[in-house]
N, C-alpha and C positions, 0 to 999 in steps of 0.2 A: 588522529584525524585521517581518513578517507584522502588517499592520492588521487583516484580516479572516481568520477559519478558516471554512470550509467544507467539509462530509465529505460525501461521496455516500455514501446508505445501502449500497450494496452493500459499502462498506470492511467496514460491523459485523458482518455474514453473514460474509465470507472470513474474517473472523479469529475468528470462533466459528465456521464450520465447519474452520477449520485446529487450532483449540483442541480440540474435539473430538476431532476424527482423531489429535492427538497422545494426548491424555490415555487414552484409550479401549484403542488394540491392546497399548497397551505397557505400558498399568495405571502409568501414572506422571503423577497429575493434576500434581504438583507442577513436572512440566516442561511442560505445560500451563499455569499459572499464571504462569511465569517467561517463556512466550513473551507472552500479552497482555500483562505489563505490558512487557515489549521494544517491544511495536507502540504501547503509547503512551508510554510516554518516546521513543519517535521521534517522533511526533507533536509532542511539545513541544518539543523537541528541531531541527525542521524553522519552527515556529513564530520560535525564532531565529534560523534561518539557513535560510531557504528554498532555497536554492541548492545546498542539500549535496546530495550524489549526482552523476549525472550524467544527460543526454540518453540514457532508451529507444532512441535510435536506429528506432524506427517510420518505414518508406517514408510511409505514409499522410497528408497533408498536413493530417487535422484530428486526426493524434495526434503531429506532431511534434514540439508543447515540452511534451510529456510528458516528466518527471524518474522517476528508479528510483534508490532506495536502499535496502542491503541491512538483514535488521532484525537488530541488535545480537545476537551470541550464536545465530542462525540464519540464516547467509549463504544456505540455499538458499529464501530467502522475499525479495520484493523489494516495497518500498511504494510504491506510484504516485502523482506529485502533479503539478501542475502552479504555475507562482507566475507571474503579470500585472504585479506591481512593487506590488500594493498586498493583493491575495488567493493565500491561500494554497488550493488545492481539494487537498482527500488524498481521491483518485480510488477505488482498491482496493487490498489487498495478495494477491501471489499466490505462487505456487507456479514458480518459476524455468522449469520443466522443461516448460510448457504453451506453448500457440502462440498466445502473447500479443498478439498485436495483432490478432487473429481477437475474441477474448476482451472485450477494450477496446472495443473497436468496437461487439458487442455492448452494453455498457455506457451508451455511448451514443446507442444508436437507438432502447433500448427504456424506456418510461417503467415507473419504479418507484413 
């Protein structure tokens, strides 16, 4: 179990602007609603068991123990975290199909 949570604001943006983008073209807030609370029952979910998912697999040597696990009921969304052994960081979640470690990286360079 994860002692410390820690969320990089940009998590809250990707998953209300993915919230959005669902609820909005397809007029179905209700499947909008059903994806946030998926992204945080992962969230607590990861809380006890940090290790679930697997290695992003990123070349980049300050994104390598980056974890990705897919979010419950929308396999093409992945949530990004990292675990130290004693914090848990839930980095972003994204959109599978992007060139994510372009992305990430961003993430990191730029202050929020």
């Amino acid at each position: 179990m994860a002692a410390k949570l820690l969320v990089h604001p940009g998590f809250y943006r990707r998953v209300r602007h993915y919230r959005d983008g669902i609820a909005v073209p397809d007029g179905r807030p209700h499947v909008a609603v059903k994806f946030v609370a998926a992204a945080q029952e992962l969230v607590l979910q990861l809380l006890n068991d940090p290790l679930r998912g697997h290695s992003a697999r990123f070349e980049s040597p300050d994104l390598a123990d980056i974890r990705r696990v897919a979010v419950p009921g929308f396999p093409v969304f992945a949530l990004f975290h990292r675990w130290d052994g004693q914090t848990l960081t839930v980095i972003t979640l994204e959109h599978t199909a992007q060139d994510l470690p372009s992305r990430l990286a961003r993430l990191f360079s730029t202050p929020d």
